[in-house]
C-alpha positions in Angstrom: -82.4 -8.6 -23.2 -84.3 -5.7 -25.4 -82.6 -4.3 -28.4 -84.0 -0.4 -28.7 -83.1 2.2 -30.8 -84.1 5.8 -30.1 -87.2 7.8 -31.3 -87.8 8.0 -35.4 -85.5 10.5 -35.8 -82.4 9.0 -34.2 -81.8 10.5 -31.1 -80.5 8.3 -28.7 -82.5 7.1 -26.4 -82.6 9.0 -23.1 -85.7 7.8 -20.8 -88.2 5.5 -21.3 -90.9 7.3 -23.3 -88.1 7.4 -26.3 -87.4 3.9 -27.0 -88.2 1.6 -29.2 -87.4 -1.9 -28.8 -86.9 -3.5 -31.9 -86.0 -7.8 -30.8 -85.9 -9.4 -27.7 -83.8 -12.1 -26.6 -84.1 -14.5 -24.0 -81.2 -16.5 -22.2 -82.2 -19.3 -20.0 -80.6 -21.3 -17.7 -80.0 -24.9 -18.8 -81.6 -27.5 -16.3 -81.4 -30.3 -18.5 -77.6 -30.9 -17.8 -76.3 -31.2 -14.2 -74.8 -28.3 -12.8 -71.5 -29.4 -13.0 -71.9 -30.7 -16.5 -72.6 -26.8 -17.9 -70.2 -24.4 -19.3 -70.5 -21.1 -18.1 -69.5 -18.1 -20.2 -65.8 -16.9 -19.6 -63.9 -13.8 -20.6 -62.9 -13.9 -24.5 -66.4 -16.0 -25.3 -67.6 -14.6 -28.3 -71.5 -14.7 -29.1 -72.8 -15.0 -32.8 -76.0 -13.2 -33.4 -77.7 -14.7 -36.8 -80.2 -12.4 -38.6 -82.1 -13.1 -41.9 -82.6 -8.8 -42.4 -79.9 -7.7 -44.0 -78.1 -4.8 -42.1 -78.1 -0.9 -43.6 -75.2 0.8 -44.2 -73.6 2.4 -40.4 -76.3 0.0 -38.8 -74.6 -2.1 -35.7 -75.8 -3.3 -32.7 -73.2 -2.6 -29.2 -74.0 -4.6 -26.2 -72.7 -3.5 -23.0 -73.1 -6.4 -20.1 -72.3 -6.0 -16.2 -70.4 -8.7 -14.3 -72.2 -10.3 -11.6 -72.5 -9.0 -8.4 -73.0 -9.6 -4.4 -75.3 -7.1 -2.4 -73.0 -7.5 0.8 -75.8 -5.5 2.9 -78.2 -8.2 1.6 -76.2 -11.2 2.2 -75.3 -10.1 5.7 -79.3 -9.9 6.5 -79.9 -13.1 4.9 -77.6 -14.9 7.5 -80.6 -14.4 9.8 -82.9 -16.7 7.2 -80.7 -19.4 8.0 -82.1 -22.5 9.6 -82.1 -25.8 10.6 -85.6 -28.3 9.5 -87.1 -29.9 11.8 -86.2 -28.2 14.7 -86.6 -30.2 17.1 -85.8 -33.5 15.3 -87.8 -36.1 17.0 -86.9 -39.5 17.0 -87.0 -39.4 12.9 -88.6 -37.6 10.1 -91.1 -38.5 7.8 -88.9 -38.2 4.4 -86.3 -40.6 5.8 -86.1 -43.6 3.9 -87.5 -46.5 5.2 -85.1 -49.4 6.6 -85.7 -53.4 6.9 -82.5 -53.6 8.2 -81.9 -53.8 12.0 -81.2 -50.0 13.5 -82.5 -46.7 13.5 -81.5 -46.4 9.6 -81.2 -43.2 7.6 -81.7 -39.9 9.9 -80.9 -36.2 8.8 -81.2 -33.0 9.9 -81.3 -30.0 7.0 -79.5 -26.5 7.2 -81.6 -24.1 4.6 -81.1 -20.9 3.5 -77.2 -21.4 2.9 -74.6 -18.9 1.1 -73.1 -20.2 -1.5 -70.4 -21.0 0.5 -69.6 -21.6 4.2 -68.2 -23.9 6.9 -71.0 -25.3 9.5 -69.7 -26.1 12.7 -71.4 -28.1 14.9 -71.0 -27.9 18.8 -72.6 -29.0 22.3 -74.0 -27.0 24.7 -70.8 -27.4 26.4 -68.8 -25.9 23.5 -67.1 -29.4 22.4 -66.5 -29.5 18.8 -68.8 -32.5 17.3 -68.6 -31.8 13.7 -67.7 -29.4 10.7 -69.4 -29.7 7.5 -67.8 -27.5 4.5 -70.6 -26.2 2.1 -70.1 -25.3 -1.6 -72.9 -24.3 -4.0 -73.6 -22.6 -7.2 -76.8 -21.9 -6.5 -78.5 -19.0 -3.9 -80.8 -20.4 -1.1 -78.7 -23.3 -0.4 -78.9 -26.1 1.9 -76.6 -29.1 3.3 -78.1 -32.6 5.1 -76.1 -33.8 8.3 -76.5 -37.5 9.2 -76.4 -36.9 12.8 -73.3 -38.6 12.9 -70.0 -37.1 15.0 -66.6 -36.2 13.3 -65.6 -39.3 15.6 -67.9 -41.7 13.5 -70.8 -41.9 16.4 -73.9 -40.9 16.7 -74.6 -38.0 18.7 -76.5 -38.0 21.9 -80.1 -36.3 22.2 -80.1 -33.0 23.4 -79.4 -29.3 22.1 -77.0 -28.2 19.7 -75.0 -25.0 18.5 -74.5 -24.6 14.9 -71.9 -21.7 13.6 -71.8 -21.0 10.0 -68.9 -19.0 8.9 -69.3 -17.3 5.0 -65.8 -15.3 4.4 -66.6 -12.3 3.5 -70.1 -11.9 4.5 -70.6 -12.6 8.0 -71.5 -15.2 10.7 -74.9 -17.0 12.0 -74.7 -18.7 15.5 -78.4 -20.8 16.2 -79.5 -23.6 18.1 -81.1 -27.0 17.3 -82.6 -29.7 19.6 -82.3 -33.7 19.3 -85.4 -35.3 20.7 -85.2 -38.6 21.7 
């Protein structure tokens, strides 16, 4: 955020080549707390500005702010980002944890480039529902793990997969993913 004033004689300012900024301030995000842990602004917050310069007479400061906003067009392409890592899975991946115990252990497939929010729905090549995943996130760029696991509690079968991910109010993305034995 820039604080300007307009040119020496106090016009306001009109284009670029008339300003003068005069402070900036920089907001960041907090990363040291856990999402969930942070309080976001909300209407009727009230933010103190502390200054050691006195002000002059009729001086003020007015800040106008704009509410966040979704590029609908942009969202809609971004559907086509979406993606499933690795495609194919094969056998297991690398960043699995490793397992004394007896069994295949920990295996996951990844869906990236998420909206914030959606429903996954997972499907055979027949069309038979095998599981639906429900995603919620505050941040863009999103991504959910799967354990391979059916909404019955079994693991699934190797072969190919259809995955449907639904965002309300932005669109759908139908795709396909393989399980290699």
């Amino acid at each position: 955020m820039f604080i300007i004033f307009g040119d020496s004689v106090g016009k306001p300012v009109t284009k670029n080549t008339n300003l003068h900024a005069s402070w900036s301030v920089s907001i960041f995000n907090d990363t040291t707390l856990a999402e969930d842990k942070r309080i976001h602004p909300e209407f009727g917050d009230v933010y103190k500005v502390v200054t050691k310069k006195p002000f002059r007479n009729g001086e003020f400061f007015e800040f106008t702010t704009k509410a966040q906003d979704m590029d609908l067009s942009k969202a809609k392409t971004d559907l086509d980002n979406i993606a499933v890592v690795p495609n194919p899975y094969v056998g297991a991946a690398s960043w699995e944890k490793f397992s004394t115990e007896v069994g295949r252990g920990e295996r996951k497939i990844y869906f990236t480039h998420l909206p914030n929010e959606c429903t996954i729905r997972i499907y055979t090549i027949s069309g038979k529902l095998v599981n639906t995943i429900e995603h919620s996130s505050t941040i863009a760029d999103g991504q959910e793990s799967w354990d391979l696991v059916s909404r019955d509690a079994m693991d699934i079968a190797y072969g190919v997969y259809i995955f449907h991910v639904d965002a309300p109010g932005i669109g759908e993305k139908i795709g396909r993913f393989a399980i290699v034995k």
